[in-house]
N, C-alpha and C positions, 0 to 999 in steps of 0.2 A: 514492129507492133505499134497499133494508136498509140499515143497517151493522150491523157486528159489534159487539155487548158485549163490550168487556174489562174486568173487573170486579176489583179491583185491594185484596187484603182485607191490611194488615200488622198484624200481632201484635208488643205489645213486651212484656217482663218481666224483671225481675227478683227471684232467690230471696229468700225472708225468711231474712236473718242474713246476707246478703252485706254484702264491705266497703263502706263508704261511697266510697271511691276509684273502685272496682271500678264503681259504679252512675254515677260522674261523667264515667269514662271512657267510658264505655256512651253517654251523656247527648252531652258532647261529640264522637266519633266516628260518634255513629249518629243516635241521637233529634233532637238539632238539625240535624247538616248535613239530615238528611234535608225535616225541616218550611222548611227556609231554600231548599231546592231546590223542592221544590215549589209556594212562592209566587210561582218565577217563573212557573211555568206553569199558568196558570186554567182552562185546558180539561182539566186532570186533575184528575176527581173520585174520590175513592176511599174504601173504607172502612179506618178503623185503631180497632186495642183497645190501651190501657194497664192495665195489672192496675193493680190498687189499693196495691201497692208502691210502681209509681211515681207513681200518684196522689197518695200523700203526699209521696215526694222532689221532686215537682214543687213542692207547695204548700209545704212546709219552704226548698226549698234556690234551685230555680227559679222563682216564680210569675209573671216576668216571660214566659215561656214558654206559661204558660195562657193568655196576652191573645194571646199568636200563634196558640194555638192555637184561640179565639175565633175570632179574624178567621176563621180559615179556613170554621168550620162558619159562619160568620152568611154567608159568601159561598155557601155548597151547596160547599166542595171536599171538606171531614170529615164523614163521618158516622162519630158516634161508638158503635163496638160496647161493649157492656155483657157482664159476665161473673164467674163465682166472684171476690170481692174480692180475696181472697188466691191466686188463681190454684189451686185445691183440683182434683181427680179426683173432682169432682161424684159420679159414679156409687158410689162409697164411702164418702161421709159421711152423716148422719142427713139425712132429705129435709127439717125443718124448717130445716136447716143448709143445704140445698140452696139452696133459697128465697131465705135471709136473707142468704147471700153475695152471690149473685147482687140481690138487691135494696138490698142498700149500696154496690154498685160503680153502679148506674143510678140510684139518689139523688145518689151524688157527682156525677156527670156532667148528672144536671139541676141542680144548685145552681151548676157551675161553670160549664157552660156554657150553661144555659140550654135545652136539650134531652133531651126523656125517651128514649132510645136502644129499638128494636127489635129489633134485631138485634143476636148474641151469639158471642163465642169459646169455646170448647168446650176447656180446658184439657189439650194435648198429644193433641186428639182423640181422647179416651177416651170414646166410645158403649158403650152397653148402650141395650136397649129399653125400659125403664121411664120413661128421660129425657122424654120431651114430656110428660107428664103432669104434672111439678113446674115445668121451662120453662115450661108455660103458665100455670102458677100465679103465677112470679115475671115476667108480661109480656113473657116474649119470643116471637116470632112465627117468627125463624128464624134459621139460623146458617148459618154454612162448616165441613166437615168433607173429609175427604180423598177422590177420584175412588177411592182403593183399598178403601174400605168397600163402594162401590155394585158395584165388580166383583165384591168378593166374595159380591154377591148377587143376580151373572150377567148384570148389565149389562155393553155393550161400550163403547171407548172414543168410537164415534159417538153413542152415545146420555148424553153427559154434559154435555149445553153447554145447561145451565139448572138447572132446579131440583124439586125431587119434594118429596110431601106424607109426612109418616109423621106416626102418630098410638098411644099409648097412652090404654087409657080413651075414647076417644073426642076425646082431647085431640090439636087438629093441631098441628104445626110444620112448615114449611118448609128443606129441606136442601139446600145446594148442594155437590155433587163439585168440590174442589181440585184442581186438575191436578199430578200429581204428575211429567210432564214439565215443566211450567212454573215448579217447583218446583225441577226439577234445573240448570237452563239458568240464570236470574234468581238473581245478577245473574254469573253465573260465566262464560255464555259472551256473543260479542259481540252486542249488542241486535239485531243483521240477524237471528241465529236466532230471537228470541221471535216479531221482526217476521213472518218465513217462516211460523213456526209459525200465528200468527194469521192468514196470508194464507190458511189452505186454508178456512177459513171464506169466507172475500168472495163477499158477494153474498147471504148470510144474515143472519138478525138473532138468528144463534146468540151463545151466550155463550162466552167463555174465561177460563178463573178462575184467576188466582194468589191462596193464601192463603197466609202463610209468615211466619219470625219476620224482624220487622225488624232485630234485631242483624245479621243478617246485610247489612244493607247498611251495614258499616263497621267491625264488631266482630268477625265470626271472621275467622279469620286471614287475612291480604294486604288483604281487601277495603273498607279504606278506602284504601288505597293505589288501588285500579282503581276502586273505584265511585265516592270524590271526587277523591282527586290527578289521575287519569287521564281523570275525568270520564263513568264510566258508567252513572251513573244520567241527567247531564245528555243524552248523547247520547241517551237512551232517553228520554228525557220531548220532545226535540226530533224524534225520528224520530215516533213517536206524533203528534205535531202537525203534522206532515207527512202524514198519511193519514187524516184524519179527515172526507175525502170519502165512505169506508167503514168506518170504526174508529171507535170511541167509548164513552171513557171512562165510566162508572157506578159508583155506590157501591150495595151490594146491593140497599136498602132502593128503591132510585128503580127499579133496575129486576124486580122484585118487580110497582111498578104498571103497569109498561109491559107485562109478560108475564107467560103466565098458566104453571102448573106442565106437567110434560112428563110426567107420570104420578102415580102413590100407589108408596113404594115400603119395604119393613121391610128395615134395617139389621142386619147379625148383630156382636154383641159386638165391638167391634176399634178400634184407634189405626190410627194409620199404620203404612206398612210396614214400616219401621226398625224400631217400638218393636213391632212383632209378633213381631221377630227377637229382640229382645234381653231381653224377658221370659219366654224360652226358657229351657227347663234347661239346662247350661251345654254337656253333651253334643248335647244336641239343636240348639241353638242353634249349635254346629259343623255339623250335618250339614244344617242348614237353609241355611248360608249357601253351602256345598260342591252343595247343588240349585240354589241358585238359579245360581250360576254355570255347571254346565254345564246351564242353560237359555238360557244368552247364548250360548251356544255353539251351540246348536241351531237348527235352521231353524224347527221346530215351539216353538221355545222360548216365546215370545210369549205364545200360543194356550193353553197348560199352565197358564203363571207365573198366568194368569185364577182359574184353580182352586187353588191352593193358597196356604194361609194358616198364618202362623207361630203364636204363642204369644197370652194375652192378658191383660192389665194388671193385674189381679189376682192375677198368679202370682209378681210380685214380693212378696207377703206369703212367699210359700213358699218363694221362692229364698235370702231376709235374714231372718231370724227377727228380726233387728233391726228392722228396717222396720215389720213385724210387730206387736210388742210395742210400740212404739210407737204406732202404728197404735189396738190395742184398747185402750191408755190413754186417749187422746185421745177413739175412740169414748164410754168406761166413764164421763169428765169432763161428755162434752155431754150423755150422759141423766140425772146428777143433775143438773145443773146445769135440763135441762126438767123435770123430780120437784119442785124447789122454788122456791118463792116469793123475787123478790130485787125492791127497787126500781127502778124505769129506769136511775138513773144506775149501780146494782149490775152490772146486767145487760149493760149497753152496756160494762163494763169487762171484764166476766167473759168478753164474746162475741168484743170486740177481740182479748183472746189467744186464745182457743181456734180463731177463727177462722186467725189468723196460724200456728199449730202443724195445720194442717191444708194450709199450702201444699205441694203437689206434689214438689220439687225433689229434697229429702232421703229423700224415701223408693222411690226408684226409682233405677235407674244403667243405662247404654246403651254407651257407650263415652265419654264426657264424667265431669264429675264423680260429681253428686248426692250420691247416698248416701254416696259415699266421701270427700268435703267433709266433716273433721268440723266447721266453724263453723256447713256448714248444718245440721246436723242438732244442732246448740248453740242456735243458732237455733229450731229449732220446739221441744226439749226448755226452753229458756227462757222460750217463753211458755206451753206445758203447765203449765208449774211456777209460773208468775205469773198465770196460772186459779185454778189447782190452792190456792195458798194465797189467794185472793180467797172462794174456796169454804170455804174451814175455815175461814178466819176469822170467817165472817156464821154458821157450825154452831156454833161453840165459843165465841164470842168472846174477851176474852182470857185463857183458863181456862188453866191447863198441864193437855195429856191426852196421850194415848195411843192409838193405835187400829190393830189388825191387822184385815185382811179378808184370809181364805182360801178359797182355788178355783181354778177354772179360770179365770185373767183372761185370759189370749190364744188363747184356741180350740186349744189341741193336747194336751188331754185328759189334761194330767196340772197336778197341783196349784203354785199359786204361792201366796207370804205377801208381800204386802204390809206395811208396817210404817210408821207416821207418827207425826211428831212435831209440835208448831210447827217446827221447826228441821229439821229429817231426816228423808228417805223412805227405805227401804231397799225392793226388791225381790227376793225369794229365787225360785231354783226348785226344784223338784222334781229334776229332773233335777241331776246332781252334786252337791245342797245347796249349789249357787252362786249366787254376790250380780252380777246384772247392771245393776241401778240402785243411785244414789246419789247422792238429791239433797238439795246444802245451800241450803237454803230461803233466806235472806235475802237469798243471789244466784242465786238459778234458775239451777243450775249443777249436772250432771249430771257427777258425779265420774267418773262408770264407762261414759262414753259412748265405749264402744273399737267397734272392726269385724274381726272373723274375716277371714283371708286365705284368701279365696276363688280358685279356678281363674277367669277366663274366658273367654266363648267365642272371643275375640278377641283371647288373649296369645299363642297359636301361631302366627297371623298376623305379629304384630306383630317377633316373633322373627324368624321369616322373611323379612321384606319386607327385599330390598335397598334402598342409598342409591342415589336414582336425584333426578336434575334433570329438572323438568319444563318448563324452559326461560321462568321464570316464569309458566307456566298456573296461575289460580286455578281450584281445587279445595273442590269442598263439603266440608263439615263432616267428611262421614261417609267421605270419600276419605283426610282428611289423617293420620288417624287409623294409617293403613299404616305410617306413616315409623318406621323404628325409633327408639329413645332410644338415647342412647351408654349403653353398660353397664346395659341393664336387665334383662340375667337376673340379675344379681347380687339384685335385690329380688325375685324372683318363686318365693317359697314360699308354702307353702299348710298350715293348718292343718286337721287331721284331727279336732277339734271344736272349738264354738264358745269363742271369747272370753268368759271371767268371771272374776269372781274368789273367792277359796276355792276354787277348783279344787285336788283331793287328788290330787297323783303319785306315784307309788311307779318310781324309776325306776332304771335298772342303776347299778352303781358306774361303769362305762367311759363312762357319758353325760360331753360335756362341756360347755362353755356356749354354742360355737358350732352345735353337732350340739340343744339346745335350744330353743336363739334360732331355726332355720330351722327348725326340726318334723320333724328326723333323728335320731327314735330311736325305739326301742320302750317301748310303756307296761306294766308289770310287770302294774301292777292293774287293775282293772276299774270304778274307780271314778268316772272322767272327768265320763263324762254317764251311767251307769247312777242307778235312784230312789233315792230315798232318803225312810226312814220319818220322818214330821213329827210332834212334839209342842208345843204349844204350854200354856206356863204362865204362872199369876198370880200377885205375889208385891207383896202391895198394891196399890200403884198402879203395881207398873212389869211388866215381861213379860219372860219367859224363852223363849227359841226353839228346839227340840233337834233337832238333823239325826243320824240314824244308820244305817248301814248294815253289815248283813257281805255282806263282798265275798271276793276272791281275789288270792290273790300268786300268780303265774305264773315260774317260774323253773327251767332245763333241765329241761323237762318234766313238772315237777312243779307243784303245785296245793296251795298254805296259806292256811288260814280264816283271814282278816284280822276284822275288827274298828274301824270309825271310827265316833266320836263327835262332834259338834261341837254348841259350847254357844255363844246366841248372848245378851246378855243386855240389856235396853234400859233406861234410870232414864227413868222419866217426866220429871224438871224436868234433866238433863244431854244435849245434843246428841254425845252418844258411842256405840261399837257397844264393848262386851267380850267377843272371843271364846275358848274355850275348846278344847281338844284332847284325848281320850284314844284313843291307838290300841294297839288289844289281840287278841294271838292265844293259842289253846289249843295251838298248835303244840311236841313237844318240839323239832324241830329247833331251830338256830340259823339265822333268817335275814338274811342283808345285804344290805339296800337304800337307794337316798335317797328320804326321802320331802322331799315340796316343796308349798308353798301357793303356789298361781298367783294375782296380781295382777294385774289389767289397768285401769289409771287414764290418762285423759285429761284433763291440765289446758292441752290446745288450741297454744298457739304454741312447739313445744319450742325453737325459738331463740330464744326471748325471754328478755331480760336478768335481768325480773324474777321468772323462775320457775325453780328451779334443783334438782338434789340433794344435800343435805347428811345428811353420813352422821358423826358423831361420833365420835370416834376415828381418822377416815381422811381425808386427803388427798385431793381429786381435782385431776385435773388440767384435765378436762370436766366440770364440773359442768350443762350442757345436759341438758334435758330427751331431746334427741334421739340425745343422746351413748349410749355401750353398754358395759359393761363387767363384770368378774366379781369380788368384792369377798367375801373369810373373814372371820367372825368376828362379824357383823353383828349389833347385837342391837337397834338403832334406826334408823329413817332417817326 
């Protein structure tokens, strides 16, 4: 008699720059009980990927765990998926970077286990169509991606229970559609639904495919309480063994030999549903999620929801200009880094970070952290920065220099200066003649790694949602997210431009520090984020940087030619910036305003003991970084 393929794919990961706690609790709540569950049950085969984060905390902190994990593939129950090392959005990095990720994560996985892996996780199921042609390159044959890719390329839901061929170049790979009910239900509702679920299959030798991240079985919220305390994973591995008169267990790769593909089929640009919603403008991404809802409401809703698709994963460079600039550094690092010649062991150090500052996490946001996490994004600007001076070093060796590069470094068509020392990066831009980087070299530590207060699509909701009991019903990720916070409109302002600093204000006398600090006021002048003209000088060996602008003072109606200057000046052998000011108008009037230089500095734990503000001359009473106050007279801090 058929039986049904259940094919059973989990993903774990963790961000580069996450705590070390953070990954042990992970480890103990999820990653173990799970592998300790599963041995007792030998008739479940299944495939799982570990990124190459926790490849290393396993080998560093666990390696007792890799002999477990051993046993399991020498018995056929793991087949182990292979994938970008660092867990990267493939589709966005250099395709030789493509490659070598992906083939350092299946090197590790043959050395430690003994098996060369075929099959691949596709980080936060980020497709584009270029992908099989580099996949095939770095020996993968085929992956899991989400059942909401293939509909949106007009297949229905009976037509998803196997697998389709797609090819660039000529180049094939194999794709299996994730059930993204199976995705909803596992392990959230009780295992009779999954069972149900898989019964309308019986009597076929169709597939049913769960891919999905394994934190979830123990790590978001409730669900080690219901999936171990309670026992839901056990009952679900015991029900399955209960019906394997027509059910049965597979890992991709075995049944790949058993059947053949269910057609050829081209993929249009897309992650999953979620993340199509939330790489959404932030307006749109309201009105996106406002459709989908009265589509549940509808009879015909179903039928529609087929055809329409949200946002896609590349638009978070547009939505975070942070992300962004990041982003083309990192790009700007890996092509000199391919331009010159470095020994193996040179290269293998250069690649370990650059690789690492290309993980995913930090540079995208959903409704979870990411982006807004500043350690992860300390995190990949730390090993940018630990590239970044591997590279000068092997140019310059131990010379004291100096070196500006000006252009367009981040794709948005107006000019940035770069500035480097051995010791200090600056990055200028154009726009305001403001400093958004600032790194001090010897700790790869980006001084000026702040984040603009953004609206988004999600905070109205948020506001909204009554306190309600759900009678302890575990809830996915993307559910729990409703619950309001106690007192969280108090933090939800939103800045009218980006976060930098040297930011020039020209702002009313009546401004006061509270109506500042929230972004409640009007800006006199024009200078925020308007150009500003660039000169760059030589003066021996060190460099002079001039930002100048005339702009306008805006004030009852009226319109005065302003005048800013600012002078930036760098000593080749001192790790310091000297800046300079002159602000000058032809105006007879008399005019009164404050003008103000915006700072925005990030030194990461503001309750930490041992980083504080001391301001000479003044008392505080909070000296915390996260503390807030308003302080006359100031002429150091």
């Amino acid at each position: 008699m058929d039986r049904v393929a259940f094919l059973f794919c989990v993903h774990n990961h963790q961000p580069v720059g996450n705590f070390l706690h953070v990954m042990e609790e992970a480890f103990q709540k999820a990653y173990l009980p799970f592998i300790k569950t599963l041995q007792r049950y030998p008739f479940m085969r299944i495939s799982i990927h570990y990124s190459g984060v926790l490849w290393d905390f396993f080998k560093e902190y666990h390696p007792e765990f890799l002999k477990e994990l051993k046993e399991l593939v020498t018995r056929g129950q793991l087949e182990m998926m292979t994938g970008g090392y660092y867990e990267p959005i493939l589709a966005v990095i250099p395709d030789k970077d493509k490659i070598g990720q992906i083939l350092r994560l299946t090197q590790t996985i043959e050395a430690e286990m003994g098996v060369r892996p075929r099959g691949m996780w596709l980080a936060e199921r980020v497709w584009e169509p270029h992908l099989p042609k580099y996949l095939r390159k770095a020996g993968v044959e085929y992956l899991t991606i989400d059942d909401y890719h293939f509909k949106k390329s007009g297949l229905r839901e009976e037509d998803l229970h196997g697998y389709y061929l797609t090819e660039e170049d000529g180049e094939v790979v194999k794709v299996f559609p994730g059930s993204e009910r199976l995705r909803y239900i596992i392990p959230f509702r009780p295992p009779e639904e999954t069972l149900a679920y898989l019964q309308r299959l019986r009597g076929t030798s169709q597939a049913a495919i769960f891919a999905d991240d394994g934190e979830k079985f123990g790590v978001w919220p409730y669900t080690f309480h219901s999936v171990y305390e309670e026992g839901w994973l056990e009952r679900f591995f015991q029900m399955i063994g209960e019906n394997l008169d027509w059910l049965e267990p597979l890992p991709l790769g075995r049944y790949l030999q058993l059947h053949k593909p269910l057609g050829r089929i081209y993929l249009p640009c897309s992650s999953y549903m979620e993340m199509d919603e939330w790489s959404l403008p932030t307006e749109a991404m309201i009105g996106y999620g406002k459709a989908l809802q009265r589509l549940k409401e509808c009879r015909e809703g179903e039928e529609i929801r087929r055809f329409l698709k949200g946002g896609f994963w590349r638009n978070f460079f547009a939505k975070y200009p942070e992300s962004n600039d990041l982003h083309k550094r990192v790009l700007s690092l890996s092509k000199k880094i391919e331009r010159k010649k470095f020994s193996p062991s040179q290269r293998e150090a250069l690649l370990s970070h650059l690789y690492r500052a290309q993980c995913n996490d930090a540079y995208w946001h959903g409704v979870f952290g990411g982006l807004y996490l500043p350690h992860l994004r300390h995190g990949l600007y730390e090993n940018l920065i630990r590239a970044e001076n591997l590279y000068d070093r092997e140019r310059h060796k131990n010379k004291n220099w100096i070196e500006i590069e000006r252009g367009d470094l981040n794709g948005d068509q107006e000019e940035e200066v770069l500035v480097k020392t051995p010791q200090i990066l600056f990055l200028f831009r154009q726009a305001g003649g403001s400093l958004t980087e600032m790194d001090w070299r010897p700790k790869a530590f980006n001084i000026l790694n702040t984040l603009t207060r953004r609206k988004e699509g999600y905070h109205q909701r948020v506001l909204e949602a009554k306190e309600e009991s759900r009678g302890g019903e575990i809830r996915t990720i993307h559910e729990i997210f409703d619950s309001k916070e106690k007192d969280l409109d108090r933090y939800l302002h939103f800045d009218a431009y980006r976060r930098a600093s040297f930011l020039d204000h020209f702002i009313p006398l009546t401004v006061d520090f509270e109506s500042f600090r929230k972004g409640q006021f009007i800006e006199e002048g024009d200078f925020i984020e308007s150009p500003y003209e660039i000169e760059i000088q030589k003066e021996g060996k060190d460099r002079r940087l001039l930002f100048s602008r005339r702009g306008h003072l805006f004030q009852r109606g009226e319109s005065y030619s302003i005048e800013v200057k600012k002078d930036f000046f760098f000593h080749q052998g001192r790790p310091t910036l000297k800046a300079g000011y002159k602000i000058s108008s032809q105006q007879e009037a008399r005019i009164e305003t404050i003008f103000g230089m915006e700072f925005n500095i990030n030194l990461l734990a503001g309750e930490a003991p041992d980083r504080y503000y001391e301001i000479p001359g003044h008392h505080l009473e909070d000296r915390r970084l996260a503390s807030s106050g308003e302080i006359r007279g100031v002429t150091k801090i």
